[in-house]
C-alpha positions as CSV (number, residue, x, y, z in Angstrom):
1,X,-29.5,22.0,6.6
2,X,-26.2,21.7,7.9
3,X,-24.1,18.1,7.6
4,X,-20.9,17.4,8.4
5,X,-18.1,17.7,5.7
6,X,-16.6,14.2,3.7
7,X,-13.2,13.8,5.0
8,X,-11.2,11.3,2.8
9,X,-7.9,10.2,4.2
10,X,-6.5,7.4,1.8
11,X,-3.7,5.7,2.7
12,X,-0.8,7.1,-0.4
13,X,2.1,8.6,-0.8
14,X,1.2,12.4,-0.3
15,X,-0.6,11.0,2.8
16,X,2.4,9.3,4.3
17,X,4.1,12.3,3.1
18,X,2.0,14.3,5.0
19,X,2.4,12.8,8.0
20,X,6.2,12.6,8.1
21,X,5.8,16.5,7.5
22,X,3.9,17.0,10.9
23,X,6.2,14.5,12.8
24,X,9.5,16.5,11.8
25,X,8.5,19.9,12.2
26,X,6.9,18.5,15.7
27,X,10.5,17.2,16.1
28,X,12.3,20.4,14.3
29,X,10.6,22.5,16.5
30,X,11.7,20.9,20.0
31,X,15.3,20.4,18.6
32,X,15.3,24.3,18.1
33,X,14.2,25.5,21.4
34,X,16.5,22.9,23.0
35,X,19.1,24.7,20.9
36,X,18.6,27.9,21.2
37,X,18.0,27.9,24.7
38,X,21.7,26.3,25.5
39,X,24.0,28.4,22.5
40,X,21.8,31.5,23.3
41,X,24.4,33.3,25.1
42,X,27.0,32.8,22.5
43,X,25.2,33.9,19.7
44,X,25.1,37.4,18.6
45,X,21.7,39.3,18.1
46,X,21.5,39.2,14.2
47,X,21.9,35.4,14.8
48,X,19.1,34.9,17.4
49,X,16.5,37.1,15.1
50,X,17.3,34.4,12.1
51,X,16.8,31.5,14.7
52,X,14.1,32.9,15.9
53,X,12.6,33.6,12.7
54,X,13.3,29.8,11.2
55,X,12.1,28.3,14.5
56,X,8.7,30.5,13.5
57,X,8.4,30.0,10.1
58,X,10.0,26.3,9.2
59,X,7.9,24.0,11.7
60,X,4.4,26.1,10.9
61,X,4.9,25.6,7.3
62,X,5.7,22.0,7.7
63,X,2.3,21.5,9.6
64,X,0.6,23.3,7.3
65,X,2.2,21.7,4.6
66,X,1.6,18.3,6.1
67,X,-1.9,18.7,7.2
68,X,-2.9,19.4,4.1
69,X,-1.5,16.6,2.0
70,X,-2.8,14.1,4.7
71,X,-6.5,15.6,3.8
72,X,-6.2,16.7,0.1
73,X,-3.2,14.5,-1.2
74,X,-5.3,12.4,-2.9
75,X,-6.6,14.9,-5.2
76,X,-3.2,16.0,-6.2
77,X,-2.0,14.2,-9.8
78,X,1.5,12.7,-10.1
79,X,3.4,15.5,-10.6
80,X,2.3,17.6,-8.3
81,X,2.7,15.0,-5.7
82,X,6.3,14.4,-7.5
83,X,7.3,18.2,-6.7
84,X,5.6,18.3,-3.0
85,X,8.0,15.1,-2.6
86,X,10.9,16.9,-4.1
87,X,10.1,20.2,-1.9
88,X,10.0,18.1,0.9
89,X,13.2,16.4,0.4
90,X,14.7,19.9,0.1
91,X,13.3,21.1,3.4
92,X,14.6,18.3,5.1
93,X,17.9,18.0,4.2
94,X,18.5,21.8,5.2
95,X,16.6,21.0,8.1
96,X,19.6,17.5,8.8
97,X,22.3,19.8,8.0
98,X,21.2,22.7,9.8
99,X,20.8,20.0,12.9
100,X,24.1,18.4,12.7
101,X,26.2,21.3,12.2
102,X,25.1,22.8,15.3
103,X,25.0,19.4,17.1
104,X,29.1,18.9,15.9
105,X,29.6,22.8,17.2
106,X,28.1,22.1,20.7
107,X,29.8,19.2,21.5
108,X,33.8,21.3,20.1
């Protein structure tokens, strides 16, 4: 007998959460090909593989990251919801300051 699988999305913080996740490394993603594609020339190789390798790496673990607290956040108690919030914050303030130094050195 197969059945179908209880999905429980709740409306809480490591839902919300959750969701922000997926919309910025949606966003992060197209920021970095936009990037890449117009600094590509001036960048040397060794620079390009560690692009390359963030613009990988950075958006799939947001997804996953974020997919998964949308569906299974509500499980999670208080503190690990308190360091999933402070990993996040982490992760997106590199992410800002990775965005606006490169925005400030393409527009010098």
């Amino acid at each position: 007998m197969f059945y179908l699988a209880q999905v429980n999305i709740g409306v809480n913080i490591a839902s919300l959460m959750g969701f922000i996740q997926i919309i910025f490394g949606l966003f992060y993603l197209v920021f970095l090909i936009f990037q890449l594609m117009q600094t590509a020339n001036r960048l040397s190789s060794l620079v390009k593989t560690f692009y390359i390798i963030q613009l990988i790496v950075l958006p799939i673990f947001l997804l996953l990251s974020g997919i998964i607290l949308v569906f299974q956040g509500w499980r999670l108690d208080p503190v690990l919801q308190f360091q999933q919030f402070l990993l996040f914050l982490l992760v997106i303030l590199l992410s800002l300051k990775d965005i606006l130094i490169n925005t400030v050195n393409r527009n010098r």
